[in-house]
N, C-alpha and C positions, 0 to 999 in steps of 0.2 A: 315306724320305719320310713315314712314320708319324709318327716321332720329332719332324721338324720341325713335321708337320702338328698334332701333340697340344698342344706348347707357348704357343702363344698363344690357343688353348682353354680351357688351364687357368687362364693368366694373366687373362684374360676372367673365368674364374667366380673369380679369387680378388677384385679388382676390381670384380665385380658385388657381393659378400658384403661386401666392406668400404663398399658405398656404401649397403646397405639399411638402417644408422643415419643418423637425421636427427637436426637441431636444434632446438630451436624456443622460442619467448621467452614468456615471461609478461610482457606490459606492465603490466599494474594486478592487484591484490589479488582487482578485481570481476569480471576476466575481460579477452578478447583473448589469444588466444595463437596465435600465427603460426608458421610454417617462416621459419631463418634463409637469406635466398637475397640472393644479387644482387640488386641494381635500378640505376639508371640515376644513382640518389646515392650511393649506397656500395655498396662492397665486402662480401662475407658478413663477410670478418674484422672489418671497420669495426662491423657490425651488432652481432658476437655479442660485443666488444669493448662497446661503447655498454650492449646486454643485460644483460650481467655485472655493470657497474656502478651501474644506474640500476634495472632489474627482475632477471626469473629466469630461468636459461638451463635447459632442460630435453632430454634425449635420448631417445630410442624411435621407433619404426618408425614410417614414414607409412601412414596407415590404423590405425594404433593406437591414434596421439596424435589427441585432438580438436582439432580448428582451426578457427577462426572468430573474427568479433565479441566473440560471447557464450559461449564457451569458455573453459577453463580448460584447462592442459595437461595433464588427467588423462588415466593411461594413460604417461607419460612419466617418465623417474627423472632426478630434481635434481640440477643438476651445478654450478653457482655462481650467485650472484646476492649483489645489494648485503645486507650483515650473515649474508653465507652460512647466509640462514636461510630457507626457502620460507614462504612467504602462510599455511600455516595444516596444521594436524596430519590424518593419513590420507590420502586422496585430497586429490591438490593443489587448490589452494580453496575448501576445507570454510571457512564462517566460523566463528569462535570463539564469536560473540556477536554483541549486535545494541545499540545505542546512541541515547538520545536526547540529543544534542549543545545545549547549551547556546544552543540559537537561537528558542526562544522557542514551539516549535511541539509537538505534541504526536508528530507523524511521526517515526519510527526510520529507519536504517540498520545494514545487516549492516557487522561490523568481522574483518578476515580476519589483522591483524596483533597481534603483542606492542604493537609500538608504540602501536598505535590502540587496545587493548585499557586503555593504564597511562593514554590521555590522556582516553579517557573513563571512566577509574573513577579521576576527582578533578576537584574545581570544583564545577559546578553542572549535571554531567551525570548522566546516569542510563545503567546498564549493567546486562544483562543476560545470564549468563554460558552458553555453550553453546545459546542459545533461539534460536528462526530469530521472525524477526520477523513482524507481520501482513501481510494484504493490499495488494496496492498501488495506489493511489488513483491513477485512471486521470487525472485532471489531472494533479498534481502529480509522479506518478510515486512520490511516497516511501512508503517501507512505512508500515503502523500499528505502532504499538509492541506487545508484550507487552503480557497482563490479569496477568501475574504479579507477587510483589512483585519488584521490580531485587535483583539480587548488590547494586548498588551505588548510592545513592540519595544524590546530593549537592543533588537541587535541594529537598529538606524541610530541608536546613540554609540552604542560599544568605542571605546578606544582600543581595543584588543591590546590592554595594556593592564595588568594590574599594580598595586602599588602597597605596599608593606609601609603598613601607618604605628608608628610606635603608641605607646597607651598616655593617654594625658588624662587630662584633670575629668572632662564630659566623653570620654571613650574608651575601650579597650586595644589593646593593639593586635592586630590582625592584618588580614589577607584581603585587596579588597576590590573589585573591579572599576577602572577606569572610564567612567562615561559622559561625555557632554550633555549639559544644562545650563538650567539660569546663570547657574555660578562660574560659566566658562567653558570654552571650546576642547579638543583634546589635548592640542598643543599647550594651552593654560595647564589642565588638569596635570598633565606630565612632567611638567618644569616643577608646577607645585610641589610634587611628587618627589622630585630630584631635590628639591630642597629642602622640607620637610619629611620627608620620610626616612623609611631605614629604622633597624635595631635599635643606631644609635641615635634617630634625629635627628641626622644630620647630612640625609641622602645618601651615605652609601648601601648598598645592597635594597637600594629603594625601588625600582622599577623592576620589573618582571613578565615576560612573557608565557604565565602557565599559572594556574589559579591557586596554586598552592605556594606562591610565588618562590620556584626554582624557575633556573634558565635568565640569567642574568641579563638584562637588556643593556647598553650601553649607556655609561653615566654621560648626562649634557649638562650638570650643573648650573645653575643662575650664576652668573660671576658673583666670586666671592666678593670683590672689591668695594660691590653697591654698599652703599650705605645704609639703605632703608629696606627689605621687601613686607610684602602685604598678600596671605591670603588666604582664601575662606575655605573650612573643611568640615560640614556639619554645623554645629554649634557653638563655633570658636573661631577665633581672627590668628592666624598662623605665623608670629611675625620676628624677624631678623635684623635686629639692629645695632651699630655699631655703638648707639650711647641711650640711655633711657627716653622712652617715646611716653606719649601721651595718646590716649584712645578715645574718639566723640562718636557716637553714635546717632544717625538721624535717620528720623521717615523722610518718603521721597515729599514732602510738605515743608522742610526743612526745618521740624520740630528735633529738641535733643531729647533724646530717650534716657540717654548714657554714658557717662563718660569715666576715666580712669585712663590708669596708666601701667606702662611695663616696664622692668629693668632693660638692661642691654642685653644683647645675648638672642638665642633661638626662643622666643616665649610662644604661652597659649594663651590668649583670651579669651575668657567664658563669656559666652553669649545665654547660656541656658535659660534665664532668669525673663527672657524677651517673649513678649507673644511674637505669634506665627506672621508674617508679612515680608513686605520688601524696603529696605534700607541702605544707607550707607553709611561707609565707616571713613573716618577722616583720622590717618595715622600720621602725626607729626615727629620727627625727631633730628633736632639738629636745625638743618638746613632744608633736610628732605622732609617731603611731603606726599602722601600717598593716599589714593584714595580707591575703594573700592566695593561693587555692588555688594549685597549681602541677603540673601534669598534664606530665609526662616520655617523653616517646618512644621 
């Protein structure tokens, strides 16, 4: 009687032991983390299914793991989720940094991802690396930024100007923002822009005011008349000529790295082939002669 009496006892606490791990989801970066359970629309499988692929499925005991609203599944150990990478390093939902997104306002957001981390440190954002942001401004809700200088400061470069680059031989053609560096001021970048860009390549519908580049900005053309232009976009020599040029490439030593030549016409010179440095490029055709810096990635 013993014998029979013990076994479903035991079975009992092996059963109780295996159900005291739970599941639980990280919805967003900024918090929500739930028990994955039944409801009346889906199945738990359906749930931690759905979880895995869209957020972050997390294990540990209930009473452990926090849960709620404004929770983060700390206290819980990462078990899958979309890029099988959890929200952020340490304790799950630690942010990384904190970001002012290119919207025009002086207000931050905390950023808890890689992703969101590489999309605001380039454009015309400002990023802040490891800093928890300011106060939060009880209208609006958004935080204040950092008094500190940004890891990453792209709105002191912004042309607030972007520029519709057609696809060539080293690029794809896209949408792209307009910003001063090595290769040229804004005023450079926008003329470039005006002459080389556009659907056709040929500067029309090339400049833009709105990141998807609608909202036409006024076309300023280079005079067509010139015989020669010259200039640098990426990995290639951007160049306009009335009769076949000739292309030299040099270190600032005045060694030649490379030379060739182009037809007449709007061409693209591939640079691809060049280690990363600073050069110049000496474009002859005709009569004209043009020469210009050339900053390598």
């Amino acid at each position: 009687m013993k014998k029979v009496f013990l076994v479903p006892v035991m079975v009992i606490a092996t059963f109780a032991s295996q159900a005291s791990a739970e599941e639980f989801c990280l919805w967003s970066p900024g918090g929500g983390c739930y028990e994955i359970t039944a409801d009346a629309n889906e199945t738990a499988a359906e749930k931690r299914a759905n979880c895995a692929k869209n957020a972050w499925v997390f294990s540990g005991n209930k009473g452990d793991v926090e849960e709620g609203a404004d929770k983060f599944c700390q206290g819980g150990t990462f078990v899958v989720g979309k890029d099988n990478n959890p929200p952020g390093p340490g304790s799950v939902g630690d942010p990384l940094g904190c970001c002012n997104w290119a919207d025009g306002t002086d207000w931050c957001d905390l950023v808890y991802t890689t992703t969101d981390v590489a999309n605001c440190s380039q454009g015309a954002a400002q990023y802040w690396s490891g800093s928890i942001c300011g106060a939060k401004d009880d209208v609006s809700g958004r935080l204040a930024c950092p008094t500190s200088t940004p890891t990453y400061d792209g709105k002191q470069a912004s042309c607030n100007a972007y520029c519709y680059w057609p696809a060539t031989s080293t690029a794809a053609a896209g949408c792209f923002l307009l910003a001063a560096d090595a290769e040229g001021d804004c005023d450079f970048k926008k003329s470039n822009c005006q002459s080389y860009g556009g659907p056709d390549g040929d500067g029309h519908n090339a400049l833009h005011n709105t990141n998807n580049c609608n909202g036409l900005s006024p076309i300023l053309k280079i005079n067509p008349n010139m015989g020669l232009t010259v200039a640098t976009h990426g990995r290639a020599l951007h160049i306009s000529s009335d009769r076949n040029a000739t292309v030299t490439l040099y270190t600032l030593a005045g060694q030649k790295v490379l030379s060739g030549s182009v037809q007449a016409g709007n061409k693209v010179f591939s640079l691809m082939g060049q280690n990363p440095g600073v050069y110049y490029a000496v474009v002859q055709s005709g009569s004209y002669t043009q020469t210009v810096n050339v900053v390598l990635k």
